[in-house]
PLY file of the C-alpha trace (Angstrom):
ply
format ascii 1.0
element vertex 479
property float x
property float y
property float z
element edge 478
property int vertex1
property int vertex2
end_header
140.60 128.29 54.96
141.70 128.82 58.67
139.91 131.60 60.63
141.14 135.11 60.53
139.93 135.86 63.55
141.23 134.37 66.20
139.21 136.04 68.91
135.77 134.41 67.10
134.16 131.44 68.77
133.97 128.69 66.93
130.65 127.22 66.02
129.70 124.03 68.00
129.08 121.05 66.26
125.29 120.16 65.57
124.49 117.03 67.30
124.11 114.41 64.80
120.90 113.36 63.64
120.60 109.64 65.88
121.26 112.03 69.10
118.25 114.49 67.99
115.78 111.71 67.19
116.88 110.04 70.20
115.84 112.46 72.78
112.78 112.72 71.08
112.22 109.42 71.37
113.16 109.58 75.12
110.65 112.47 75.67
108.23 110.47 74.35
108.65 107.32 75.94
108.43 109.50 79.68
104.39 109.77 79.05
104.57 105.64 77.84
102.78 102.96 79.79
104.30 99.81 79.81
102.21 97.32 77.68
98.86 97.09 78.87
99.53 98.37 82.09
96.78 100.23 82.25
94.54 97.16 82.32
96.82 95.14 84.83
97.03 97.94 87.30
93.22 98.43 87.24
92.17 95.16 87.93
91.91 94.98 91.97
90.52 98.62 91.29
87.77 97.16 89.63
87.60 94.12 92.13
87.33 96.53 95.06
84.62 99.06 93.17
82.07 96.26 92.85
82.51 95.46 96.54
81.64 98.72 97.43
78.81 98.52 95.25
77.38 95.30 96.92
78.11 96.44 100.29
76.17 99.62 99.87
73.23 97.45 99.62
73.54 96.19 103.38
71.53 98.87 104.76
68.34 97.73 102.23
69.31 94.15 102.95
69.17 94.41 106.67
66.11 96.67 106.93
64.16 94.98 103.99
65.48 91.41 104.57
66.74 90.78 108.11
64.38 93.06 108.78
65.91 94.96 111.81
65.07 98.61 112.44
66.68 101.34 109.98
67.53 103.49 112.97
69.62 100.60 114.49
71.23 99.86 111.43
72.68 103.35 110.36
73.54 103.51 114.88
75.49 99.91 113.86
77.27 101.58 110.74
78.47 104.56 112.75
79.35 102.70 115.46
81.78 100.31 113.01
83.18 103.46 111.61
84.77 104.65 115.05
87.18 101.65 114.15
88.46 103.43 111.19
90.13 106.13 113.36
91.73 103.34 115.15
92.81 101.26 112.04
94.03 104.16 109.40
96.61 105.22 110.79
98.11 102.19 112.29
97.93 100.97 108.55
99.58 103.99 107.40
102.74 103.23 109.92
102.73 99.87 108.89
103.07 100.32 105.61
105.47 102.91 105.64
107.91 100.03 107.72
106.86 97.59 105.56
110.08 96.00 103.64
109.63 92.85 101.94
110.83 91.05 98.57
107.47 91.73 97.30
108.50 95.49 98.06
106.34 98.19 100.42
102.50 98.43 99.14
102.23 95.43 96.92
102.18 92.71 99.72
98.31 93.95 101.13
96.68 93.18 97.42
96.00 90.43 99.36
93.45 91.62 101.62
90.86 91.37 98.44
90.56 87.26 99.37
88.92 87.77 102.66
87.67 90.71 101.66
85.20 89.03 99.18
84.98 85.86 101.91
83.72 88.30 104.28
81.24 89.75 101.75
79.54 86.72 101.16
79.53 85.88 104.65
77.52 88.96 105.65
74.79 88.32 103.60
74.44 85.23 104.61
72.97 86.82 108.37
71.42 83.50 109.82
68.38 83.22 111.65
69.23 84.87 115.14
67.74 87.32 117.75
67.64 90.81 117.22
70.77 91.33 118.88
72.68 88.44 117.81
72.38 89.22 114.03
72.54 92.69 114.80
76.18 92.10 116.49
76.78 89.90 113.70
76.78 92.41 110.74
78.46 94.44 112.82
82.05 92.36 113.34
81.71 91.46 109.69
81.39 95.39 108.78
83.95 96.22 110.97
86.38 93.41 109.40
85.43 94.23 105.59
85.71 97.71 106.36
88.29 98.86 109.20
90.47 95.79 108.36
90.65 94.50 104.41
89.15 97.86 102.93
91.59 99.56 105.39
94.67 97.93 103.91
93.87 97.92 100.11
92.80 101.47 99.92
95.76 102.95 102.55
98.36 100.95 99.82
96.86 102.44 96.98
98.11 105.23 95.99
101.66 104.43 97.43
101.48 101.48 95.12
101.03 103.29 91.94
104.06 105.76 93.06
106.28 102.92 93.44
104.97 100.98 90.48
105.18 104.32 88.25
106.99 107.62 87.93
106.35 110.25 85.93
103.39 113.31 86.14
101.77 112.45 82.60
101.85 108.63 83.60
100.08 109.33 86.34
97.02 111.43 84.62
97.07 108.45 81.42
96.77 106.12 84.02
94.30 107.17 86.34
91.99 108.29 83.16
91.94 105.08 81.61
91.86 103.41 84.81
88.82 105.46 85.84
87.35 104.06 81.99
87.75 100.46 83.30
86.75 100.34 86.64
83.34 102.83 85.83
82.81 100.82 82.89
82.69 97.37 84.51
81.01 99.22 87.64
78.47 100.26 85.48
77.95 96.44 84.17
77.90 95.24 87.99
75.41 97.79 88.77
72.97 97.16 86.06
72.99 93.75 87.15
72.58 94.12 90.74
68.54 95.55 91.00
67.46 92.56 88.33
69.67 89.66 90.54
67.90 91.84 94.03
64.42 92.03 92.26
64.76 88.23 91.07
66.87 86.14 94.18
66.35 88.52 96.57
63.25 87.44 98.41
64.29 83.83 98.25
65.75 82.16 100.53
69.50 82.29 100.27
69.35 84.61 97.60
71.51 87.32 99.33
74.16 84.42 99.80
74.07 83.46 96.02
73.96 87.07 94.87
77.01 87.84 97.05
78.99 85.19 95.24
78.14 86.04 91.89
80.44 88.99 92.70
82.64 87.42 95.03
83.71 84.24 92.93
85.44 85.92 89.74
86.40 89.24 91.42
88.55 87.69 93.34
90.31 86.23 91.07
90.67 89.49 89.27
91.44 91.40 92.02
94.62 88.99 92.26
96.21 90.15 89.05
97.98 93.21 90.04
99.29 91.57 92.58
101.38 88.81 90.03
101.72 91.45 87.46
102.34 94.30 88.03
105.94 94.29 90.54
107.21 97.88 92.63
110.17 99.60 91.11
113.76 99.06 92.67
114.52 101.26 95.93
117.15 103.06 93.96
114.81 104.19 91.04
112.61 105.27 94.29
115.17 106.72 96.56
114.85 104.41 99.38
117.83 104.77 100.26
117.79 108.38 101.26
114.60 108.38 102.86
115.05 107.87 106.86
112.60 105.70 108.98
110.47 108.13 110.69
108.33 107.59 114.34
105.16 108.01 114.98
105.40 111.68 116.71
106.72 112.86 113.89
105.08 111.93 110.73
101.67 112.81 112.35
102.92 116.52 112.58
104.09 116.29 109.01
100.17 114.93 108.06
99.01 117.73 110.64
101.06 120.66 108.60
99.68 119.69 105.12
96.75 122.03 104.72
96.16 120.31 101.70
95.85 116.81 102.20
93.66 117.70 105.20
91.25 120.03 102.60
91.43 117.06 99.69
90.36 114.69 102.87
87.11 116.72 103.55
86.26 116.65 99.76
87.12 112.56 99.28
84.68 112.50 102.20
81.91 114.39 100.90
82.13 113.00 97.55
82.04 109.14 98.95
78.63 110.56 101.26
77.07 111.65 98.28
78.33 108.46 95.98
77.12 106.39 98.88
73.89 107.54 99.63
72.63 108.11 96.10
73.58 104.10 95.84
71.90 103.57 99.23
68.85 105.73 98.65
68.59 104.66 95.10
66.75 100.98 95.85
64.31 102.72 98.59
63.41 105.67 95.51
62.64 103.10 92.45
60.90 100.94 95.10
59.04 103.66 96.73
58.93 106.42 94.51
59.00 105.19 91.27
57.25 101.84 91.69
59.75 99.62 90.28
62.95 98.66 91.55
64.08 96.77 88.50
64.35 100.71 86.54
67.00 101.36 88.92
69.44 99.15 86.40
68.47 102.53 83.93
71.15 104.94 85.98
73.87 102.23 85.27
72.96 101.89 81.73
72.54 105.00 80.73
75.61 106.24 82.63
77.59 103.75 80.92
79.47 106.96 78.61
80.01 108.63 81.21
83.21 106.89 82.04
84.78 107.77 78.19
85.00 111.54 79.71
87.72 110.71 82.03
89.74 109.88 78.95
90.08 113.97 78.46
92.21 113.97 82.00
96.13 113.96 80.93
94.59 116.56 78.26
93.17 118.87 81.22
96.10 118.38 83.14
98.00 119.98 80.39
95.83 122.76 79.71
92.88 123.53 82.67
94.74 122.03 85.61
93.62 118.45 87.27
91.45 120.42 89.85
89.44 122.18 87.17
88.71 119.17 85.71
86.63 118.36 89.27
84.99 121.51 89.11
83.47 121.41 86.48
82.40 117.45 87.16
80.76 119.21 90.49
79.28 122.07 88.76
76.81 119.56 86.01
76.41 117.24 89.34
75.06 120.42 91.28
72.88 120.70 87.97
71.76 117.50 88.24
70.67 116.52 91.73
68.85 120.11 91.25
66.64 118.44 88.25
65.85 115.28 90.67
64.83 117.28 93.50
61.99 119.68 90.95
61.28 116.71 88.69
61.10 113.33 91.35
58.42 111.76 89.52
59.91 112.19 85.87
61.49 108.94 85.09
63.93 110.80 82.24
64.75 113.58 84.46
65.13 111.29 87.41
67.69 109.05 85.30
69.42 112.24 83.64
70.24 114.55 86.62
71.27 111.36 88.51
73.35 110.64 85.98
74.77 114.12 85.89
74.90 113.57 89.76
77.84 110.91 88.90
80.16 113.83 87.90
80.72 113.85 91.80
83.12 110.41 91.23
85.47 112.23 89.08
87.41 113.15 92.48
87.32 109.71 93.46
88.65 108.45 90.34
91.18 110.23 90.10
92.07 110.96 93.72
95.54 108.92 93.95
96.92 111.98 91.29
96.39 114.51 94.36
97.81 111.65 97.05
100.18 111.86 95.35
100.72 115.24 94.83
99.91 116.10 98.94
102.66 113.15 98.96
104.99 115.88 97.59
104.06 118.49 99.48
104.21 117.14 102.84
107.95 115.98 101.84
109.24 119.36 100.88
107.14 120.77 103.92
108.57 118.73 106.23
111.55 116.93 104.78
110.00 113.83 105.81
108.30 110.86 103.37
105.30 109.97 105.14
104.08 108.49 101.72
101.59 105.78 103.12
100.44 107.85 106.42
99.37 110.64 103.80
97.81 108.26 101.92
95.94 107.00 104.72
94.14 109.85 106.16
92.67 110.63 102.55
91.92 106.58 102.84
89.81 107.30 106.34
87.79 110.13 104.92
87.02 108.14 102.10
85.70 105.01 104.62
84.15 107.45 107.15
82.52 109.58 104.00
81.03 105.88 103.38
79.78 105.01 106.87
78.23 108.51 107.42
76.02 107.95 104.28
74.79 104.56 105.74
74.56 105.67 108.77
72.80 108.83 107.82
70.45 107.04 105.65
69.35 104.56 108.20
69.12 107.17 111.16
66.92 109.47 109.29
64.78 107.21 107.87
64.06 105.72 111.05
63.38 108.50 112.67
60.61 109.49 110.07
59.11 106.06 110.78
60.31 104.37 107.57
59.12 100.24 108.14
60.60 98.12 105.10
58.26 95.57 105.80
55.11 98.00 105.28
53.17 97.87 102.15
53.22 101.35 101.38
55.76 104.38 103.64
54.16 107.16 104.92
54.49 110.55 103.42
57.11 111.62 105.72
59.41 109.10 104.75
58.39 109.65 100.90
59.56 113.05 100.65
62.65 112.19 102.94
63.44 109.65 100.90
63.18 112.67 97.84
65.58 114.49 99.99
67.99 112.57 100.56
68.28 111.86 96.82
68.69 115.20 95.80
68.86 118.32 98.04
70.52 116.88 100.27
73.44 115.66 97.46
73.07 118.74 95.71
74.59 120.77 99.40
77.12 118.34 99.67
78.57 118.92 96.00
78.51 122.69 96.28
80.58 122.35 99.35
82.76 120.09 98.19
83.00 122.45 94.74
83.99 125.84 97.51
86.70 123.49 99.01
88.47 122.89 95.69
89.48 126.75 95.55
91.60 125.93 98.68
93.28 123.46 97.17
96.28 125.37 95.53
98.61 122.28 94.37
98.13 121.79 91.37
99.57 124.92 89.99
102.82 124.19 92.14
103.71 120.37 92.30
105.96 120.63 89.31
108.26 123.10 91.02
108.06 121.84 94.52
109.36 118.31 92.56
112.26 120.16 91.18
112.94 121.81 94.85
113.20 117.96 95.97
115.53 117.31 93.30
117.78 119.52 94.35
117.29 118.55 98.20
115.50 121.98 98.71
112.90 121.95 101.45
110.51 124.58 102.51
112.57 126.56 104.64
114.74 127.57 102.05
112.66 127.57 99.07
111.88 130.11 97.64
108.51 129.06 96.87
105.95 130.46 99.07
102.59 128.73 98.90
0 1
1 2
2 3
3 4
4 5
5 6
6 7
7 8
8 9
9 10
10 11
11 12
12 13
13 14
14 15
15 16
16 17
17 18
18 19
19 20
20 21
21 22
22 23
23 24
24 25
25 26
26 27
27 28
28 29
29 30
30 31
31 32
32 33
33 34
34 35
35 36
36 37
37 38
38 39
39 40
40 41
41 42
42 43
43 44
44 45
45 46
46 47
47 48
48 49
49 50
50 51
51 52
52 53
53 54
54 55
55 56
56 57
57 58
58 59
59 60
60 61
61 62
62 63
63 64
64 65
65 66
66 67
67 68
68 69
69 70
70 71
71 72
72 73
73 74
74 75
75 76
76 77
77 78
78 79
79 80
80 81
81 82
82 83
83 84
84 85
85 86
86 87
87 88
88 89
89 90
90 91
91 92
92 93
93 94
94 95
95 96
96 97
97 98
98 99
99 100
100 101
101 102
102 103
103 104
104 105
105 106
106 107
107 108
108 109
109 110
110 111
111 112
112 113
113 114
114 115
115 116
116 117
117 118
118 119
119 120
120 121
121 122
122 123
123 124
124 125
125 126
126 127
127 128
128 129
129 130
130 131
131 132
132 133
133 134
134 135
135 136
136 137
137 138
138 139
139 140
140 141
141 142
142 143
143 144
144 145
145 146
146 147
147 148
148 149
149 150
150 151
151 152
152 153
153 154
154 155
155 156
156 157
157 158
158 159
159 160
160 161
161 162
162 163
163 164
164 165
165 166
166 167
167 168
168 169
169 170
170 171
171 172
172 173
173 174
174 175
175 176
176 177
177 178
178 179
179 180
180 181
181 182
182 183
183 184
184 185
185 186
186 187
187 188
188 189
189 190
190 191
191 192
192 193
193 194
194 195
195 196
196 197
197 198
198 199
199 200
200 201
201 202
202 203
203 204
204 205
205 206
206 207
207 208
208 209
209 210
210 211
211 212
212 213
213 214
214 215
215 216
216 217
217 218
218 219
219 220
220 221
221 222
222 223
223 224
224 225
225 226
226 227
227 228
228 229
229 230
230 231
231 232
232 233
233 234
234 235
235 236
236 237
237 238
238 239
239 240
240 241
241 242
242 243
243 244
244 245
245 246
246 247
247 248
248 249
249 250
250 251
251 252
252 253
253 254
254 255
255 256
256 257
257 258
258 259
259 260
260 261
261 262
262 263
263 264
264 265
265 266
266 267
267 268
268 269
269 270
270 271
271 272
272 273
273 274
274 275
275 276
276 277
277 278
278 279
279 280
280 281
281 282
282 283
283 284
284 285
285 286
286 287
287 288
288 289
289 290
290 291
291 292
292 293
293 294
294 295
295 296
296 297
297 298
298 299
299 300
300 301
301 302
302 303
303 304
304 305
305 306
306 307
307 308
308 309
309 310
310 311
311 312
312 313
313 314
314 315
315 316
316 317
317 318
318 319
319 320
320 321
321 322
322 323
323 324
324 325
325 326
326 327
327 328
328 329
329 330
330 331
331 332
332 333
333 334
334 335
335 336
336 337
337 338
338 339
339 340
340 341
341 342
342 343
343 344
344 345
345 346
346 347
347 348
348 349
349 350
350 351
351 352
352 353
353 354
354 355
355 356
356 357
357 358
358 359
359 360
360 361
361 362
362 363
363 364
364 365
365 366
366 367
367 368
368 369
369 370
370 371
371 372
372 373
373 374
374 375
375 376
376 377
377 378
378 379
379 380
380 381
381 382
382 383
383 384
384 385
385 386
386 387
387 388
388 389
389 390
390 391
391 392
392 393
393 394
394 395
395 396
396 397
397 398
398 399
399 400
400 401
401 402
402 403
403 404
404 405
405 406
406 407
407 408
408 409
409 410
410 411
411 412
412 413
413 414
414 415
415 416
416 417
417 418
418 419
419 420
420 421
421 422
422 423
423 424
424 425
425 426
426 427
427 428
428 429
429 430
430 431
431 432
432 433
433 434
434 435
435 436
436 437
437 438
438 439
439 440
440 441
441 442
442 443
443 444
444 445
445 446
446 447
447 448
448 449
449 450
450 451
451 452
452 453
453 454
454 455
455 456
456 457
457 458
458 459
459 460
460 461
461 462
462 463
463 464
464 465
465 466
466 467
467 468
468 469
469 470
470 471
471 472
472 473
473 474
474 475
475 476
476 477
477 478
């Protein structure tokens, strides 16, 4: 029967059923990986983690093996570190003009070849003068560090941009990546004190643990780079995003409060990381009486890696940056039960392993790159993508340098002699210190500094402003 009514709407059709069910589908495909992307993306993550985690033993292989003086090593590291300013940057421009078939980021996976080369070629220091081997670990620091470290870690987070879109992506990701690389960490770093307690007093030992890294994490390191390929430049807007100089895109770095506040905190966290590694061969040596226990931390922290699997859900309901303060808040908690318990061998093992709650922001830093990405593009209506990645990349390599170089420097000025068959008390209790009050500070800073960091609550809508090729001065967003 026709309508009487002529004035009445008439009822839209309900979309068929295919169209419904499709859309769901499409929403949730958006939070998808591709197949086992999470594993292919982590590899030269997990490649790079167990370099650090050799390296960080250079400062107790060149006091307790070469046998030069602590305070001239930690003088050496700082010194290497000045290179960094130099280096980041630069990197950060290059990248940024960097156009190839391969695409923008992907090309510098390569770096992790002489990366591991290097590696095994520092702790190999020959028989030399002082000076000589001195200057030698030095260049080789300087080239693992300021050049191949430089270049992997300032493409990071650009790669994963331009390898994925999409927030939730992003937090699945970097959670399960976090699982992997922690998880095989964990392996390399129980393994490290027995191969040091076993090979490395012999001669050559140094050399042949170095490659029992080096050898298959190279190759592993090298499977991002076939598999895992950089979207298209018009899924990424390439197209629309200018060339920009050098005057300019360091402004647009200098105007984002917040990638300048999550720099300080990457720092801080990678001192404390650093230095508990660092300090932790000198305090089962020295302290505990057995350097071999030291493989307990890695053990035992072995589940700790599982928690970054709650991420994407914290993202959804805490916020991302809650989720790091309450990782600093049980590390605070923890370095407090080393420093009142040092002798305990449980206590010792748990509040250091509490203390590991301080990686969480490492982990997961390329989500807030990322994010301080987006900022600095609506601030300044410029993509300075890799330069912004770069200066988080420096703090994280300087945050590194500073714990070597604060270990060594302070523990030579309290007379600290590897060589010695026993320290004095002095460098006993320093050694205490800088194992736990002295990480404990650093975390409750770095936990203060999170409540300036206001992004989180606001990427979403500052993404939508880009969208719509809204930039700060008209938003109406006022953060």
């Amino acid at each position: 029967m026709p309508n009487s009514n002529p004035a009445a709407p008439a009822e839209a059709p309900e979309p068929p059923l295919t169209t419904v069910l499709d859309e769901r589908d499409d929403v949730r495909d958006a939070a998808k990986l591709p197949p086992a992307f999470s594993l292919r993306f982590s590899t030269r993550g997990v490649s790079l983690a167990l370099n650090v985690i050799v390296v960080m033993q250079l400062t107790f292989y060149a006091t307790d093996i070469v046998g030069l003086p602590a305070a001239l090593v930690g003088g050496l590291f700082l010194a290497a570190k000045l290179f960094d300013g130099l280096t980041d940057l630069a990197v950060g421009f290059v990248i940024d003009r960097t156009n190839s078939r391969w695409g923008r980021a992907r090309p510098y996976e390569l770096f992790i070849i002489p990366l591991w080369v290097l590696t095994v070629a520092i702790f190999s220091t020959p028989e030399m003068s002082t000076f000589w081997q001195a200057t030698y670990l030095f260049v080789l620091y300087v080239l693992i560090q300021s050049v191949c470290a430089t270049f992997l870690n300032g493409s990071e987070a650009l790669y994963l941009k331009r390898a994925l879109q999409g927030e939730e992506r992003y937090a699945k990701l970097l959670s399960r990546q976090g699982v992997i690389i922690m998880i095989v960490a964990a392996v390399g770093s129980v393994m490290l004190p027995q191969l040091m307690a076993s090979w490395g007093t012999q001669p050559g030992g140094w050399t042949l643990i170095a490659a029992v890294y080096a050898v298959p994490m190279m190759v592993v390191g090298l499977i991002r780079f076939f598999t895992v390929k950089e979207l298209s430049p018009e899924e990424l807007g390439d197209a629309r995003s200018p060339r920009v100089s050098v005057m300019p895109a360091v402004r647009a770095v200098l105007r984002n409060r917040f990638v300048l506040i999550l720099s300080v905190i990457v720092l801080l966290a990678n001192i404390v990381i650093n230095m508990n590694t660092i300090v932790g061969a000198y305090y089962f040596k020295w302290i505990l009486g057995d350097l071999g226990l030291l493989s307990l931390i890695a053990a035992a922290g072995a589940v700790i890696p599982f928690l970054f699997l709650l991420f994407p859900l914290a993202v959804r309901t805490i916020g991302a940056i809650n989720f790091v303060r309450i990782g600093l808040v049980l590390a605070i908690v923890g370095f407090g039960l080393v420093f009142l318990f040092p002798q305990n061998l449980a206590l010792v093992v748990g509040g250091q392993i509490l203390g590991s709650f301080t990686t969480i922001i490492t982990m997961l830093v390329g989500y807030f790159v990322i994010q301080t990405m987006t900022y600095s593009e609506w601030k300044s209506g410029l993509r300075v993508d890799a330069v912004t990645n770069s200066v988080v990349s420096f703090s994280s390599k300087v945050g590194s340098g500073l714990a070597s170089a604060l270990v060594g420097i302070v523990m030579g000025i309290v007379g600290y002699n590897g060589l010695a068959e026993a320290q004095t008390e002095a460098a006993s209790s320093t050694i205490v210190s800088l194992y736990s009050i002295v990480p404990l500070a650093l975390a409750a800073t770095m936990l203060v500094l999170t409540f300036f960091y206001k992004l989180d609550k606001v990427v979403a809508r500052l993404r939508d402003d880009l969208s719509e090729g809204v930039h700060a001065d008209t938003s109406s967003i006022s953060i």
